[in-house]
N, C-alpha and C positions, 0 to 999 in steps of 0.2 A: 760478764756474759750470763743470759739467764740459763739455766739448767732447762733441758726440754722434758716436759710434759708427758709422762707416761702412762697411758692408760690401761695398760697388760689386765690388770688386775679387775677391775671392773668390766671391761668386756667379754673375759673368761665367763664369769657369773652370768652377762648376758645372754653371752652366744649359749650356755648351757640350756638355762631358764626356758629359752627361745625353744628348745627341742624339747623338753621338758624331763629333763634327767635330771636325778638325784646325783649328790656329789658322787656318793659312791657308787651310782650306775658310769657314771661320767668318768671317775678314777678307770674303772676295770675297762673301759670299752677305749680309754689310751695307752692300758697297761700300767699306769701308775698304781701305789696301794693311796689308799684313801686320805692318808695323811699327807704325803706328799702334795698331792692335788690340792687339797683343802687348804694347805700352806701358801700354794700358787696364787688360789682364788682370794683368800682372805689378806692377799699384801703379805705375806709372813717371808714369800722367795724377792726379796729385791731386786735381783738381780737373776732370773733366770736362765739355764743354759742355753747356748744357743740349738742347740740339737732338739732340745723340749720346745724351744718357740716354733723349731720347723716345722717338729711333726702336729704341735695344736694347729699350726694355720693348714697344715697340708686337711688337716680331720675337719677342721670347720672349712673348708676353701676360702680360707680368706689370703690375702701377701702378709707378711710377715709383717712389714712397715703400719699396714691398716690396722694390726691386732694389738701392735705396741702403740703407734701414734696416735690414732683414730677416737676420739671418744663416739662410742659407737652410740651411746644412749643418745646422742643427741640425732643420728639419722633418722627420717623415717622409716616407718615400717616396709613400704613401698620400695627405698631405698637396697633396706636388709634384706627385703625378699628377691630382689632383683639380683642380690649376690649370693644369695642361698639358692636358686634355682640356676646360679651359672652366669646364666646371658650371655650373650654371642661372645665377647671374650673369652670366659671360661670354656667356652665348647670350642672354642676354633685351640686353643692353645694360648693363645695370645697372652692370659696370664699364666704365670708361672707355675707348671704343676710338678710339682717333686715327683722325682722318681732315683731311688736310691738303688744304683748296679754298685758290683763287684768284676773288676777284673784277674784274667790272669798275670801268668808270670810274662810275657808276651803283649798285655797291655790290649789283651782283648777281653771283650766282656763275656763274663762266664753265665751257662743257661742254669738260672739255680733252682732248684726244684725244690719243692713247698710239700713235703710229707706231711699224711694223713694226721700227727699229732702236734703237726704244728698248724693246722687249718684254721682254727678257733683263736689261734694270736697272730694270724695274718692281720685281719683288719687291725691294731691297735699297735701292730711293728710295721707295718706295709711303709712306712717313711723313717723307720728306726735303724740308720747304718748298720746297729748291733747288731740288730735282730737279721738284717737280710746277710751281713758277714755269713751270721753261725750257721745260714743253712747249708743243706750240700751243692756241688757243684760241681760241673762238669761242661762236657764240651761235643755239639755233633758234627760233622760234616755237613755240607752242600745247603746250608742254613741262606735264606737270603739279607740282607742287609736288617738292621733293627733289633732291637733289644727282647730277649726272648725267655721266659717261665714256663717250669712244667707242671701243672697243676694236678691233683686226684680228684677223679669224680664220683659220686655216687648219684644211687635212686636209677628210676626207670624212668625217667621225663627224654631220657634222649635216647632212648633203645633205637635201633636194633647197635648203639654203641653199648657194649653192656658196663653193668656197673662196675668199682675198680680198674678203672681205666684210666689211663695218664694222657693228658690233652697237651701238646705246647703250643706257645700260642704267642703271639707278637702283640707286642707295647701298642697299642692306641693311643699318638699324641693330639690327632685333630678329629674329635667324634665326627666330626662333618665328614670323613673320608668315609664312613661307615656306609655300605650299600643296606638297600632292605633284605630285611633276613641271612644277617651275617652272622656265622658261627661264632659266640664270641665268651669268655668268661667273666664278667663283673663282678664286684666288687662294690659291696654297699653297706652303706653306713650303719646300718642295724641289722645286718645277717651276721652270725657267724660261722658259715658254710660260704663257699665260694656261689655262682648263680651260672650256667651253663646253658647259654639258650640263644636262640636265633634271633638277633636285636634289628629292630628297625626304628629308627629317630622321626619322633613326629612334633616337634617343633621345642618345647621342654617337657617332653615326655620320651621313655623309651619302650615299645612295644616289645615284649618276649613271650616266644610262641616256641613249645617243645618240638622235638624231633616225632616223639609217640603222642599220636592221637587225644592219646584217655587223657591229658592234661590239659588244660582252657589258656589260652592267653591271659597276662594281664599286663601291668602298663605300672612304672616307677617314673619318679622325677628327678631332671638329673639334676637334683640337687642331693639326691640321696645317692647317688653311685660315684667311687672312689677311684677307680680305676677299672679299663675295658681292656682288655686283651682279645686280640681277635685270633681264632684257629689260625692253626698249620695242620696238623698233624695229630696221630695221637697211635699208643703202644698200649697194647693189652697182651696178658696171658691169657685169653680164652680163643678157642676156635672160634669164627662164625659158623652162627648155627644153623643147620640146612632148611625149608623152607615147612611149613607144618604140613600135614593131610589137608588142613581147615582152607590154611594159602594156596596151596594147590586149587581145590575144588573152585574158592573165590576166583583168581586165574582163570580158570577155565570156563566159568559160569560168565563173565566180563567178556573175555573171548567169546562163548557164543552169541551175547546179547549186543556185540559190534559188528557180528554178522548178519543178525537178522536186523538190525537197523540197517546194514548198507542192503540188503536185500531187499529191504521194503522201498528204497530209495529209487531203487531199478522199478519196482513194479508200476 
């Protein structure tokens, strides 16, 4: 029988090259240390674990089968970019996207929450059992069906939510479900801060436009975002704050300039 043909090793260096990171950008941005990784890349791990193949295909979106079986150098470019930007598989769900819960004692799935010192190793544990075990965990009432994270937010892109604020927010399995301008938290391949913005899908692009003003829209590819959580909710320790002298005045100044339009309408 002949042995099959693995190409793990050589398409790691690919898929890297492709994004254009250094090994040891590549190492830290899976949590690996540099040696280890280099070991992957270089043929030196023959035999890989299976936990490290899931989380590289979850990071490059490829299936696991493609990343070990596949010699990738021989696809086109055409081909590679078609699967680095998604394409209707990837966005509907159709391929496989990891998503690693935890249950309880009860065999229900626990809401884990993603504290502010662990934000920065979300993205490179977001597929790592270990990593999503060791966060904390807990449980709400009146939650609707779906797999559910509680996320910390900072900055003033979404005021008048203010910042330090705890968002939870439901699993995104079919981006297509997403309406325009849905509250939502992403997750992408080269932040490492979570992204909190109102998403609207415009064909393999996703438009995000803040809550406050003063910040400009822009547009990622989804080949670059890792996982979407869409709002529920969200708990803060600060009052709302009451409305300024400035707000007022604005108010009232709109108000009367709605009157004299409807008054000139009559004349």
């Amino acid at each position: 029988m002949t042995d099959a043909k693995v190409f793990f090793h050589s398409n790691l260096k690919l898929l890297r090259t492709r994004r254009k990171f250094s090994q040891g950008q590549q190492a830290e941005l899976l949590g690996y240390t540099r040696a280890k990784y280099t070991a992957m890349e270089n043929g030196k791990t023959e035999n890989p674990p299976l936990v490290d193949l899931i989380k590289i295909a979850a990071f490059f979106k490829f299936s696991v089968d493609d990343l070990v079986k596949s010699d990738l150098t021989r696809w086109s470019d055409f081909e590679l970019r078609k699967l680095e930007t998604g394409g209707l598989e990837y966005i509907s769900g159709k391929k496989l996207r990891l998503l690693t819960i935890t249950v309880n004692a009860e065999n229900k799935e626990n809401l884990e929450y993603i504290p502010v010192k662990a934000k920065a190793g979300y993205l490179a544990g977001h597929a790592d059992p270990d990593f999503i075990a060791a966060l904390p965990k807990f449980t709400l009432p009146n939650l609707p069906g779906g797999t559910f994270r509680m996320f910390p937010i900072s900055g003033d892109s979404m005021l008048p939510l203010p910042s330090g604020s705890e968002v939870i927010c439901r699993f995104v399995e079919d981006w297509r479900e997403i309406k325009p301008q849905t509250p939502c938290i992403l997750i992408l391949n080269d932040a490492q801060d979570f992204v909190f913005k109102f998403v609207t899908m415009e064909e393999h692009l996703f438009l995000l436009e803040s809550l406050n003003p003063e910040f400009k829209p822009y547009t990622v590819e989804v080949a670059d975002v890792l996982e979407i959580w869409q709002f529920h909710s969200y708990q803060s320790r600060q009052m709302p704050q009451p409305k300024s002298e400035i707000s007022q005045v604005k108010s009232a100044v709109e108000e009367i300039l709605t009157d004299l339009k409807y008054l000139k309408s009559k004349i």
